[in-house]
C-alpha positions as CSV (number, residue, x, y, z in Angstrom):
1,X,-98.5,68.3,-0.2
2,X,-96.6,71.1,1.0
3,X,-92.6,71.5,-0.3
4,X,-91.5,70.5,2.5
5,X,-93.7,67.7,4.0
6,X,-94.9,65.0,2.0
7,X,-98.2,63.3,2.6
8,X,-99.1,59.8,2.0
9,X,-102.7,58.0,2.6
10,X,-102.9,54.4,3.3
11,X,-106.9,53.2,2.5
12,X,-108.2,49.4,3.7
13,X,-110.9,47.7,2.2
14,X,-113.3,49.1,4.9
15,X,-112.7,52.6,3.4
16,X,-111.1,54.1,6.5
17,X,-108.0,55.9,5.3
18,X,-104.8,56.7,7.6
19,X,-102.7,59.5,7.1
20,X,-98.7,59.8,7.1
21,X,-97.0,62.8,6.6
22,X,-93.1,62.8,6.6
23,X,-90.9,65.6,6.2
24,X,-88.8,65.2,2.6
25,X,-85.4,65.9,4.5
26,X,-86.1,62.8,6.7
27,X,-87.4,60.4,4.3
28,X,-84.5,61.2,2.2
29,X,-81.7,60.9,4.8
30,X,-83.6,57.2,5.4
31,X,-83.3,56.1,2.3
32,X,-79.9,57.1,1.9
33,X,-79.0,55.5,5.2
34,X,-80.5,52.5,4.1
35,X,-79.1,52.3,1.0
36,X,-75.6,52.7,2.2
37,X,-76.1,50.1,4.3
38,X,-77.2,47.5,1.9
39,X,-74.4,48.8,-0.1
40,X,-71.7,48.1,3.2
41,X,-73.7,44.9,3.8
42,X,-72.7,43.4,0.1
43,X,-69.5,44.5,0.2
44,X,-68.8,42.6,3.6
45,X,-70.2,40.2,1.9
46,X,-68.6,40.0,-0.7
47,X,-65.0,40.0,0.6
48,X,-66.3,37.4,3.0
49,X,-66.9,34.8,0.8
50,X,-63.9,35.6,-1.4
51,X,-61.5,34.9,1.6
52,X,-63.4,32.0,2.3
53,X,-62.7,30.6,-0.9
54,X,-59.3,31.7,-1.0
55,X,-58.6,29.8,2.7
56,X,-60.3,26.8,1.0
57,X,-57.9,27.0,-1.9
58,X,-54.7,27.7,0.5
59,X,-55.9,24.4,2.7
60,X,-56.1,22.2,-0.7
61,X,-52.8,23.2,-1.6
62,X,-51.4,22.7,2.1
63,X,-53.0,19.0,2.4
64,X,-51.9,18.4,-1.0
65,X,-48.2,19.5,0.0
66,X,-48.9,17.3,2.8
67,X,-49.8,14.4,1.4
68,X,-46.5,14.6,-1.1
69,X,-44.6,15.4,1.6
70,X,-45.5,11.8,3.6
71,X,-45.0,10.1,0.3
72,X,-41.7,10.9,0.4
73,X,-41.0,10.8,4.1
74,X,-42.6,7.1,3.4
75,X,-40.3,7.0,0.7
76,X,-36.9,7.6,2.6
77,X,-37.7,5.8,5.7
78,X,-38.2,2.6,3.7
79,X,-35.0,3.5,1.5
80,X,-33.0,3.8,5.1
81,X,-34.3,0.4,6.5
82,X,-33.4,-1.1,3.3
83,X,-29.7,0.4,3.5
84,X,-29.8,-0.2,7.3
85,X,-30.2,-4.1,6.2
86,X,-27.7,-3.6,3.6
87,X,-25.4,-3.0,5.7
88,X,-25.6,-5.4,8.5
89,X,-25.5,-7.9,6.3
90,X,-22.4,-6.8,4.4
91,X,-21.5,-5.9,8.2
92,X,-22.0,-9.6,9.2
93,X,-20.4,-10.9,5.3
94,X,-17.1,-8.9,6.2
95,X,-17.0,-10.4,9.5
96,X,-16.8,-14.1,8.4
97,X,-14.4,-13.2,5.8
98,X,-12.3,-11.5,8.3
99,X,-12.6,-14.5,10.1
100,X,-11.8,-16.7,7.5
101,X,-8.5,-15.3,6.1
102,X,-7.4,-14.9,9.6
103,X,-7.9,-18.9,9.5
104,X,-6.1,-19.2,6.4
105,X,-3.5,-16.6,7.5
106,X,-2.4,-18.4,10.1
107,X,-2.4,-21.9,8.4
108,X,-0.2,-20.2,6.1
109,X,2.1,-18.7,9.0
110,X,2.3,-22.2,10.4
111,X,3.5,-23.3,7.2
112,X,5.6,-20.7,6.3
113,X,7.3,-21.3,10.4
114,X,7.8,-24.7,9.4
115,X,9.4,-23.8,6.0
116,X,11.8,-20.8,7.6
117,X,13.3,-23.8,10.2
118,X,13.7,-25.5,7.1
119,X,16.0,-23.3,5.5
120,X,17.2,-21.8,8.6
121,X,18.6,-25.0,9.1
122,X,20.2,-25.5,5.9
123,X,21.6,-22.2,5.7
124,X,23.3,-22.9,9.4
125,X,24.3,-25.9,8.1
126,X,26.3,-24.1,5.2
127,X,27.6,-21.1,7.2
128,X,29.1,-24.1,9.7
129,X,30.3,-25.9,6.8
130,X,32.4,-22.6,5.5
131,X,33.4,-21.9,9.6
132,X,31.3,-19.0,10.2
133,X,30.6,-17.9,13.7
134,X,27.1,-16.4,13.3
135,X,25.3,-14.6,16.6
136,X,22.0,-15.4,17.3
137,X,20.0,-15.9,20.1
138,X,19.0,-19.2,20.4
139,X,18.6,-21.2,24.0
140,X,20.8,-24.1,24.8
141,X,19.7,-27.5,23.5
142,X,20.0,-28.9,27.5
143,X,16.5,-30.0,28.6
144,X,14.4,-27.5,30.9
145,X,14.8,-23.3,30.6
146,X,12.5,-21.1,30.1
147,X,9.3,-21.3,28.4
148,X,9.1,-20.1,24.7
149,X,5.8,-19.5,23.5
150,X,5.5,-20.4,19.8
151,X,5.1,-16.6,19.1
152,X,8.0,-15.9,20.2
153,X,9.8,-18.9,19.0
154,X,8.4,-18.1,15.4
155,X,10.3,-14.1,16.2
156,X,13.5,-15.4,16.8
157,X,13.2,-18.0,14.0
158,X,12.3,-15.2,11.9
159,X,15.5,-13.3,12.9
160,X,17.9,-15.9,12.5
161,X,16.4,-16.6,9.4
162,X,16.8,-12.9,8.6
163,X,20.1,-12.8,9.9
164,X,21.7,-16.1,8.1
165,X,19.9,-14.5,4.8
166,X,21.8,-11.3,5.5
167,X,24.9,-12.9,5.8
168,X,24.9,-15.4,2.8
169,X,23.4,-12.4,0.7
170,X,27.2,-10.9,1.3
171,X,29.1,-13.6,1.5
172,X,31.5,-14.3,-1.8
173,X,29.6,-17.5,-2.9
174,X,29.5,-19.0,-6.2
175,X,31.5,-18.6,-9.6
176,X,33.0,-15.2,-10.9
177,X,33.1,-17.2,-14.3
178,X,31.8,-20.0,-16.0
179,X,35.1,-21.3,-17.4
180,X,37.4,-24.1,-16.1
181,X,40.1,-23.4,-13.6
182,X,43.3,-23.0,-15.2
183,X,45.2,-22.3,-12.2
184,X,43.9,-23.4,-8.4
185,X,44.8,-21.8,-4.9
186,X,48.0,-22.3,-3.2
187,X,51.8,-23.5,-3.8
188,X,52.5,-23.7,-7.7
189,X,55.4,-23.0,-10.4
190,X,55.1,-19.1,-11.4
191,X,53.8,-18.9,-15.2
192,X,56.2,-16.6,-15.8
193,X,59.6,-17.2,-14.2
194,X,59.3,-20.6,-13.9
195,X,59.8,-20.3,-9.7
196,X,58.3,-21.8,-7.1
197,X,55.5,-19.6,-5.2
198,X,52.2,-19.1,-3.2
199,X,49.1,-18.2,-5.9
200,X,46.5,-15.9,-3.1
201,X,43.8,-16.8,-5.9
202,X,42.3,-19.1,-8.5
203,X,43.0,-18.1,-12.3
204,X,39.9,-18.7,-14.7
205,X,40.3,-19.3,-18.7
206,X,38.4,-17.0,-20.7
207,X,38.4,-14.6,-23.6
208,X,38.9,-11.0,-23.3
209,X,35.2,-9.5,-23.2
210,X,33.4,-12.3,-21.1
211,X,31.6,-10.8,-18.5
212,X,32.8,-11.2,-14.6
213,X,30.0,-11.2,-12.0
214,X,30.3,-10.1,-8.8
215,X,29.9,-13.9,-6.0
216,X,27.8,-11.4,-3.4
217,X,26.3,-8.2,-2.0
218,X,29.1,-5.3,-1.3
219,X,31.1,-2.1,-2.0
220,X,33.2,-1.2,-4.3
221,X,36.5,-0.7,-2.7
222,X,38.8,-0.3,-5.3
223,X,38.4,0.3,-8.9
224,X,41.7,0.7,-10.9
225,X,45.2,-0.5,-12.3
226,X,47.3,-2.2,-9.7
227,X,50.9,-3.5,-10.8
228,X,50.6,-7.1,-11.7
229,X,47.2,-7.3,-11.6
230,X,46.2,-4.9,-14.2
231,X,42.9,-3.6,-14.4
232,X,41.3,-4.8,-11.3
233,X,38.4,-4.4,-8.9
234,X,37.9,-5.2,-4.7
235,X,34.7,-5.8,-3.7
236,X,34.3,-5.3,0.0
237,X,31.5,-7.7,1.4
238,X,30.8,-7.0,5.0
239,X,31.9,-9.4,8.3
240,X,35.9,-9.3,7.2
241,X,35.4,-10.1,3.7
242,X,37.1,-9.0,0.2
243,X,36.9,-10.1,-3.0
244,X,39.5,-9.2,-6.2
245,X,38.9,-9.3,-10.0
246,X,42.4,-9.0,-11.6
247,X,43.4,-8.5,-15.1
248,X,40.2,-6.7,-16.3
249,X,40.0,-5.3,-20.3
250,X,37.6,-3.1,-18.5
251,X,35.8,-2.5,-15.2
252,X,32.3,-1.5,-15.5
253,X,32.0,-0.3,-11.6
254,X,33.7,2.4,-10.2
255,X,34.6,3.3,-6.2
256,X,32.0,3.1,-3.7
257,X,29.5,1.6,-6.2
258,X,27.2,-0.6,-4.5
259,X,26.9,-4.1,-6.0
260,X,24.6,-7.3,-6.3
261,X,25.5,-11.0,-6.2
262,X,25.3,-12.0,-10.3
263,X,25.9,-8.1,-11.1
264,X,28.8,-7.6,-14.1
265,X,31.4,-5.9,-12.9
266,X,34.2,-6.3,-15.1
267,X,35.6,-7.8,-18.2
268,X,37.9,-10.6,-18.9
269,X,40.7,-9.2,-20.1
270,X,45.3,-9.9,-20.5
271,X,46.3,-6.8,-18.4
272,X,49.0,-7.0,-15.8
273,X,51.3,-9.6,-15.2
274,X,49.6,-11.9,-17.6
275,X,50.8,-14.9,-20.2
276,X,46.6,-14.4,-21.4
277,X,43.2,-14.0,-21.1
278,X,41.9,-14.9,-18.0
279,X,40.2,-13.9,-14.8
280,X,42.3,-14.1,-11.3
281,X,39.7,-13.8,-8.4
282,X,40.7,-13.7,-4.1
283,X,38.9,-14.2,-1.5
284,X,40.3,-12.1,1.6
285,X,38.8,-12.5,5.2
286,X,40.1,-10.4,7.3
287,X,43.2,-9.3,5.3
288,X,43.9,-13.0,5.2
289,X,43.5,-14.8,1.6
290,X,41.5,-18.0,1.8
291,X,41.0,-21.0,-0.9
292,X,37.3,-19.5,-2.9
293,X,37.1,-23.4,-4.1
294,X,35.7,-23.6,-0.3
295,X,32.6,-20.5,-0.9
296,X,32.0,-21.6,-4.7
297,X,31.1,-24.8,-3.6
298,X,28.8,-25.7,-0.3
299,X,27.5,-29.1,0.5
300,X,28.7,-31.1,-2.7
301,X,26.4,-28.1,-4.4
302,X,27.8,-25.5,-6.6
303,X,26.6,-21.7,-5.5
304,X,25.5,-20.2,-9.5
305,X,26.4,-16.3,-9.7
306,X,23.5,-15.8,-12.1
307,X,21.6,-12.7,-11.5
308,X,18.1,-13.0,-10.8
C-alpha cells in the first residue's frame, strides 16, 4: 500500500486472488457522496411521512366538521318545515276565524239596522210630537223610485239616527228640578203685586242649595245677575234654542262654558224678584218663550235630567 493508493485483494475458494487498487481521494469522496445521500434520502423521508400524517389529521378534522356541519343543516331544515307547517296551519286557523266573525259581524249589523229603525223611529216620533222640522234625506213613501241597496239604506239610517241623536242630545228635555211646580207657564196673578200678567216660565219649589241641572247639551251664554231674576244662567242649545235658570244662590258655570244634559249648573236660591226659594226655568226658541211642560214631558213619558 502506497500513501496514496490503497490496495485491496479479493481471494475465492479456488485460490485465485483479484486485485483492486483505488486511489484514497476517490474512495473517500465515494463514501462521502454516499453518505450524504443516505443522509438527504432520510430526511425526504422523513418530512414525507410527517405531512402525510399531518394531511391525514387535517382530513379527520375536515370530515368530522363535515359531518357536524350536516347534523345541523339536518337540524334546521327539519326545524323550518316544522315552522313552515306551523304556519299554514295558524295561516288556515286565522282564516276561518276571519271568516267567522265576519259571519257574526254582520248578524250583529243586521241586528243593530233593525234596532237603529227602531229608535230612529221613536225618536222621529218625539221630535214630531214637540214640532220639530228635522232634515234628512229620506225618499218619498210613494211606491216605485230608485233602488236602495240595503248598504246604503243602512248609511242613511245610520245618519238620521245620528242626526235625531244630535238633535235630542241639545234639545232642553227633562226636569231642571225634581220638585213640584209651584207656578206653571202662561197668564197668572203676579206674586208680588197682585196684577194680572204673562209668566215666560215655570217656577219650581225648592230650598236654597238644591242643585239645578242643565235639560241638554249647550253653551253658556250668560252667567250673571240680571234685574228680577237674580243670579241667573242662559244656556244656549243649538237649532234656535235657550234655556234660563233664574234666581240662583249661586251659579257654578261661567260664560262660554260648555255643558252636558244632567250637568249642575246652579243652585237654588231667593235672589231677584223673589217671595222664596225656588227655581224659575224658560225655554226660548228662537227668541220666542215656549211652555217647557211640552220638552219635560214626551209621549205620556217624563225626560229624567239625571247625569249619566
Amino acid at each position: 500500500m502506497t500513501d496514496n493508493k490503497l490496495h485491496i485483494i479479493v481471494t475465492g475458494e479456488s485460490g485465485k486472488a483479484r486485485s483492486l487498487t483505488l486511489e484514497k481521494t476517490t474512495l473517500r469522496r465515494t463514501v462521502i457522496a454516499i453518505t450524504l445521500t443516505m443522509c438527504i434520502l432520510g430526511i425526504t423521508s422523513f418530512f414525507g411521512i410527517h405531512n402525510i400524517k399531518k394531511n391525514l389529521e387535517l382530513q379527520a378534522v375536515i370530515d368530522s366538521s363535515n359531518a357536524v356541519h350536516q347534523q345541523q343543516l339536518a337540524t334546521i331544515q327539519n326545524t323550518l318545515e316544522s315552522v313552515t307547517s306551523e304556519k299554514n296551519n295558524l295561516a288556515k286557523n286565522y282564516q276561518q276565524k276571519v271568516e267567522t266573525i265576519k259571519q257574526n259581524q254582520e248578524a250583529q249589523l243586521e241586528e243593530k239596522i233593525s234596532e237603529f229603525e227602531q229608535r230612529s223611529k221613536i225618536i222621529e216620533t218625539v221630535i214630531n210630537q214637540l214640532g220639530v222640522r228635522v232634515k234628512t234625506n229620506k225618499e218619498t213613501d210613494h211606491s216605485g223610485g230608485p233602488f236602495i241597496s240595503i248598504d246604503d239604506y243602512s248609511d242613511q239610517l245610520i245618519t238620521d239616527t245620528d242626526t235625531y241623536l244630535s238633535l235630542i242630545k241639545k234639545m232642553p228635555l227633562g226636569f231642571p228640578i225634581y220638585t213640584e211646580i209651584s207656578s206653571p207657564f202662561g197668564r197668572r196673578i203676579d206674586p208680588l203685586n197682585k196684577h194680572r200678567g204673562f209668566h215666560e216660565g215655570i217656577d219650581f219649589k225648592g230650598n236654597t242649595g238644591d242643585n239645578v241641572r242643565s235639560t241638554g247639551d249647550a253653551v253658556v251664554k250668560k252667567a250673571g245677575y240680571l234685574s228680577g231674576y237674580g243670579n241667573c244662567i242662559v244656556l244656549l242649545h243649538g237649532n234656535g234654542y235657550e234655556t234660563m235658570y233664574a234666581h240662583l244662590s249661586k251659579r257654578l258655570v261661567s260664560r262660554g262654558d260648555r255643558v252636558k244634559r244632567g250637568q249642575v249648573i246652579g243652585l237654588v236660591g231667593n235672589t231677584g224678584r223673589s217671595t222664596g226659594s225656588h227655581l224659575h226655568y224658560e225655554v226660548r226658541h228662537w227668541g220666542k218663550a215656549i211652555n217647557p211642560l211640552k220638552y219635560m214631558r214626551v209621549n205620556g213619558m217624563t225626560v229624567t235630567a239625571s247625569a249619566k
